[in-house]
C-alpha positions in Angstrom: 5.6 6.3 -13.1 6.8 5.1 -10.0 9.9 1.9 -10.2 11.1 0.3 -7.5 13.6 -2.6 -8.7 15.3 -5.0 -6.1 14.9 -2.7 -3.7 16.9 -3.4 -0.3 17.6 -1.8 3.1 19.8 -3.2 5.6 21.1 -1.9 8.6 24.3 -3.8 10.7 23.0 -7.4 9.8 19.2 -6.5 9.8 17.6 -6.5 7.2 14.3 -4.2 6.8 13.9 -4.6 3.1 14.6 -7.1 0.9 14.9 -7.4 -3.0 11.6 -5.3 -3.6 10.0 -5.2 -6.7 6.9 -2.9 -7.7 5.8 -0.6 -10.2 3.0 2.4 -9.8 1.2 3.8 -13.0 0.3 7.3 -12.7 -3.1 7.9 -11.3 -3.9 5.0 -9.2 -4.5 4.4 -5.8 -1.9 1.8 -4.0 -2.3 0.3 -0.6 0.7 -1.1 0.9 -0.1 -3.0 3.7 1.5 -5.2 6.4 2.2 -5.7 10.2 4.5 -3.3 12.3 7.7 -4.2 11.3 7.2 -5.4 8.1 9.0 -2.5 5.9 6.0 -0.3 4.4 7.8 3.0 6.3 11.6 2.0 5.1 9.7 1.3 1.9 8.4 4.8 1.9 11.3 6.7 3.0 13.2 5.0 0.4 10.7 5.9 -2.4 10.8 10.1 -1.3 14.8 10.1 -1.0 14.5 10.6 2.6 16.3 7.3 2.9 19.2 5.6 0.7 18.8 2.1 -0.5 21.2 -0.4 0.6 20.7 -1.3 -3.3 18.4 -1.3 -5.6 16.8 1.7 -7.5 13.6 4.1 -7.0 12.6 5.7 -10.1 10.3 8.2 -11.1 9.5 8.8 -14.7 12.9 7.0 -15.0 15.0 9.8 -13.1 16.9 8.6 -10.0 16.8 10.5 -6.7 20.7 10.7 -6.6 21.2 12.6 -9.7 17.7 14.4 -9.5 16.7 14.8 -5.7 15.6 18.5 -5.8 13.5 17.8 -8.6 11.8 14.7 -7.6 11.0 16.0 -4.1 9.5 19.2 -5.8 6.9 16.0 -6.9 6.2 14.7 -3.8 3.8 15.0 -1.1 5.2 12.9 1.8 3.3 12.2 5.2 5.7 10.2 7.5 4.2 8.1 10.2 5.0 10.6 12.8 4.4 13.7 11.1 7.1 16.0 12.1 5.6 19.5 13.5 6.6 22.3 15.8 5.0 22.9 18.5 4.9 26.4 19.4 3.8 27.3 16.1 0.1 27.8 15.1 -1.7 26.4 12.5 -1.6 29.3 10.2 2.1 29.7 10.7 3.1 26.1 10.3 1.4 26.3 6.8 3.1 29.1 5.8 6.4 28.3 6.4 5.8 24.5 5.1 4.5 26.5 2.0 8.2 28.4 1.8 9.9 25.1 2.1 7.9 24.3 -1.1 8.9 26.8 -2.5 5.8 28.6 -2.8 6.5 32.5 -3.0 4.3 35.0 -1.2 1.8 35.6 -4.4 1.0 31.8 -4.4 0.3 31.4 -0.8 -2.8 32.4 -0.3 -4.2 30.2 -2.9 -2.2 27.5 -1.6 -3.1 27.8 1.8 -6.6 28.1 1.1 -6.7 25.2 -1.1 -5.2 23.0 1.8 -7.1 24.0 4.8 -10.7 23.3 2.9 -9.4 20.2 1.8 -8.0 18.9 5.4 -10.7 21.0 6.9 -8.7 23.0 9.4 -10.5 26.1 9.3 -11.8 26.0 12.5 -8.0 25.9 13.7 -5.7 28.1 12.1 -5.2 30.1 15.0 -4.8 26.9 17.6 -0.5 26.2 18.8 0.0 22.7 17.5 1.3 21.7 20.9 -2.7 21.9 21.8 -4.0 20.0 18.9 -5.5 16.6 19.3 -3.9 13.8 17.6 -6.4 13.9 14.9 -5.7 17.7 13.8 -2.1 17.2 14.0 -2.5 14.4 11.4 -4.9 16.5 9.0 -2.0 19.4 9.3 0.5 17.3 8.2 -1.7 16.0 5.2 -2.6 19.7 4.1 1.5 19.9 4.6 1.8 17.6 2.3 -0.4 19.0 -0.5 0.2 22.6 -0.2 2.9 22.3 -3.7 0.1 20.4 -5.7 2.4 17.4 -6.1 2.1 14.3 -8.5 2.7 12.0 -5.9 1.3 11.1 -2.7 2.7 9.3 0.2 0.7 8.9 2.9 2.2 6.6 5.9 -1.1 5.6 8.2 -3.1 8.7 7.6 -5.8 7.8 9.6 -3.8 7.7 12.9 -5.7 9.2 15.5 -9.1 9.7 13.7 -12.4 9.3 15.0 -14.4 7.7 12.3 -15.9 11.0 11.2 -12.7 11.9 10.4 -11.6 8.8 9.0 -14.7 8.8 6.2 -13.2 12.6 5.5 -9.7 11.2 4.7 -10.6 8.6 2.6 -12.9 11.5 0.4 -9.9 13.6 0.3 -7.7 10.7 -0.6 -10.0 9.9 -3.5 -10.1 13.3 -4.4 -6.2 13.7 -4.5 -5.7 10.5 -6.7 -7.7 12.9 -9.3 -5.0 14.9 -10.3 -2.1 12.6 -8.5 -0.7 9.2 -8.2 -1.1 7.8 -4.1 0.5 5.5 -2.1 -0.8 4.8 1.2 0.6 2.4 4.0 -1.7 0.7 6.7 -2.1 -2.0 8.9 -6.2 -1.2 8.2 -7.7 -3.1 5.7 -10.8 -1.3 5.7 -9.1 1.9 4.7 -7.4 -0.5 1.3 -11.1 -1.7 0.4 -12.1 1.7 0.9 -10.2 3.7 -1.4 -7.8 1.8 -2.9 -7.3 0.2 -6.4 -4.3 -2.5 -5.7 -2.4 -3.5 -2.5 0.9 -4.6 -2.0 1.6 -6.8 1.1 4.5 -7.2 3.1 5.9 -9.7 5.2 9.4 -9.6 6.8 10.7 -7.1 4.7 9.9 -8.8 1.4 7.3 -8.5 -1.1 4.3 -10.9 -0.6 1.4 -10.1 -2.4 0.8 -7.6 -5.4 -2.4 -7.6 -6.9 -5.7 -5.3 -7.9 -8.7 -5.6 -5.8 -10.5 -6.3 -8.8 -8.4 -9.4 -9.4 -8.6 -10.4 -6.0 -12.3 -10.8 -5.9 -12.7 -12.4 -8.6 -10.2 -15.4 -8.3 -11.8 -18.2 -6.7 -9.9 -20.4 -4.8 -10.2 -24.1 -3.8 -9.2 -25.9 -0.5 -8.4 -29.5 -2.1 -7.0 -32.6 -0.4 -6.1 -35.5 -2.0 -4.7 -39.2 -1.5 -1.6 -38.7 -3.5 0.7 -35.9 -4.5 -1.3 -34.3 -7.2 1.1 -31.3 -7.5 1.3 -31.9 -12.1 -2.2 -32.1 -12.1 -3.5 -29.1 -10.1 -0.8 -26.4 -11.3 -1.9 -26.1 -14.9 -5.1 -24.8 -13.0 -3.8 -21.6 -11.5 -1.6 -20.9 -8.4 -1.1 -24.0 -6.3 0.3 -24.2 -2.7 1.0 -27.2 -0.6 0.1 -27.1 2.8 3.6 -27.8 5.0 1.6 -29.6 7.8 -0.8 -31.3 6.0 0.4 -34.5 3.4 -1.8 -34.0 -0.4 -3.5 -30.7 0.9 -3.8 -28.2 -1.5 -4.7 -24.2 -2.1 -5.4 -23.5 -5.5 -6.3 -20.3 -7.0 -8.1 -20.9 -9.7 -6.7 -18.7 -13.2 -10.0 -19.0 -14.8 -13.1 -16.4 -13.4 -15.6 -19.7 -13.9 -15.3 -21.1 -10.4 -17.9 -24.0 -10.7 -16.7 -24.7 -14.2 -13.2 -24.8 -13.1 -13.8 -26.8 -10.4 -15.8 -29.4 -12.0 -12.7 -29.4 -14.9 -10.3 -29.8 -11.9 -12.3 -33.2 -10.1 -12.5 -34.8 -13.6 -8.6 -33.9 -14.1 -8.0 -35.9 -10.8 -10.4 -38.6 -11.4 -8.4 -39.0 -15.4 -5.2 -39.8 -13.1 -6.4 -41.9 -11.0 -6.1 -39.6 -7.2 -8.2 -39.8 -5.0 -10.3 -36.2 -4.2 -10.9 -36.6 -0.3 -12.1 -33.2 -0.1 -12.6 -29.6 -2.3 -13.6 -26.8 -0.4 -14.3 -23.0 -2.0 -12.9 -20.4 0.1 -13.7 -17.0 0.6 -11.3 -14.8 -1.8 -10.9 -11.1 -0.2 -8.3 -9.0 1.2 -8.9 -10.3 5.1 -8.6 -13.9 3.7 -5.3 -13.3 1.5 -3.6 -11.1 4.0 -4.0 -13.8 7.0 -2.8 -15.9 4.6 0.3 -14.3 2.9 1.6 -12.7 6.2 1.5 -15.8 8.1 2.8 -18.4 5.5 5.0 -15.8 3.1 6.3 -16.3 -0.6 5.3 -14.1 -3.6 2.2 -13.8 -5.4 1.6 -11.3 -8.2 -1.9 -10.3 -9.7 
């Protein structure tokens, strides 16, 4: 549904985003995750039209935002970081005239409206001036902003800003219940919220794409810690995905391609012990999102689930 092919952003000699690759199916729930800094927003922007790619492409359904903007962004559903609202207005009104930006005429506002304040739970607020709303309200209004057109797609950038944990448990529920009838991308630094709701994560790191993978995969690739006496690099990498450690001479991370960890692992010391290298040490490590995203922000490269 959603194609993003070397996708790049650079401004003066910075570069934000670099060579991105990713595909969304329709219906899923996608995580993208990373530090400050590492490109998730540009990514984002990019992906509504709201920013132009240095190069690359966004597609959606295979139509292009340059030659189909208006009908793209009829789609979407966008939340930036810093959800642009006015101040002076009210609840009620900000919904109303988000709902004419839509293009929602007056018979399908009510319904509209209605269908967005139950689901952001802003009931208790219509009537409040968003310059007096806490952090929290002024994130659900710019969800229920974001939903009022029923769109296809999602984009959520850190939609838990400024919850309390009550509210945080009711965002994830409405994100679950959104991805129902809609395809949604949301960007964190949380991990939580990715384990909570999510169905795949994409990592970044410096503006590039470092891990893209299902949770499902993830938890169920085991991993060994491995050091040997020799370079053992042709007889590990048949085994899965193999990294060296830079620091280390004949240390070894390899994540295993087959689910049977023990089996695996017993195949791998009897590989070693056929070439004659010596197996110092082989250590199973913990395999979850925590783990990997330590891992892939700090030492970088590509890794694809």
């Amino acid at each position: 549904m959603i194609e993003a092919r070397h996708l790049t952003r650079r401004y003066g000699d910075f570069t934000a985003v670099e060579d991105v690759n990713f595909s969304i199916a329709r219906g899923t729930i996608v995580g993208l995750l990373g530090h400050n800094g590492a490109g998730k927003s540009t990514i984002m922007k990019m992906l509504t039209g709201a920013l132009e790619p240095s190069s690359g492409t966004v597609t959606i359904d295979g139509l292009g935002h340059e030659a189909h903007g208006g009908a793209l962004r009829a789609r979407l559903g966008y939340l930036p970081e810093n959800c642009p609202l006015w101040p002076e207005m009210t609840v009620l009104e900000t919904l109303a005239y988000s709902a004419a930006l839509h293009g929602l005429g007056e018979a399908a506002q009510p319904e509209a409206l209605s269908r967005a304040i139950e689901a952001t739970d802003l009931g208790a607020k219509l009537h409040a001036v968003v310059g007096t709303l806490s952090r929290g309200y002024r994130q659900r209004l710019g969800v229920a902003c974001a939903i009022l057109h029923r769109p296809d797609i999602i984009i959520l950038d850190e939609p838990t800003n400024g919850l309390d944990p009550t509210q945080i448990l009711q965002m994830r529920s409405l994100i679950q219940r959104l991805a129902e009838d809609a395809t949604v991308l949301v960007s964190t630094h949380i991990l939580q919220e990715v384990q909570a709701v999510c169905e795949r994560v994409l990592i970044m790191r410096q503006g590039r794409l470092a891990l893209d993978s299902t949770l499902s995969a993830l938890a169920q690739a085991p991993t060994l810690a491995l050091r040997t006496g020799q370079a053992a690099h042709a007889v590990l990498a048949p085994f899965g995905d193999l990294e060296e450690d830079p620091t280390r001479p004949f240390s070894y991370r390899l994540t295993l391609a087959e689910g049977d960890g023990d089996g695996q692992a017993a195949a791998v010391a009897s590989a070693l012990a056929t070439a004659a290298i010596p197996l110092y040490a082989m250590t199973p490590e913990r395999q979850d999102l925590e783990t990997l995203f330590a891992r892939v922000t700090q030492e970088g490269g590509a890794h694809h689930g």
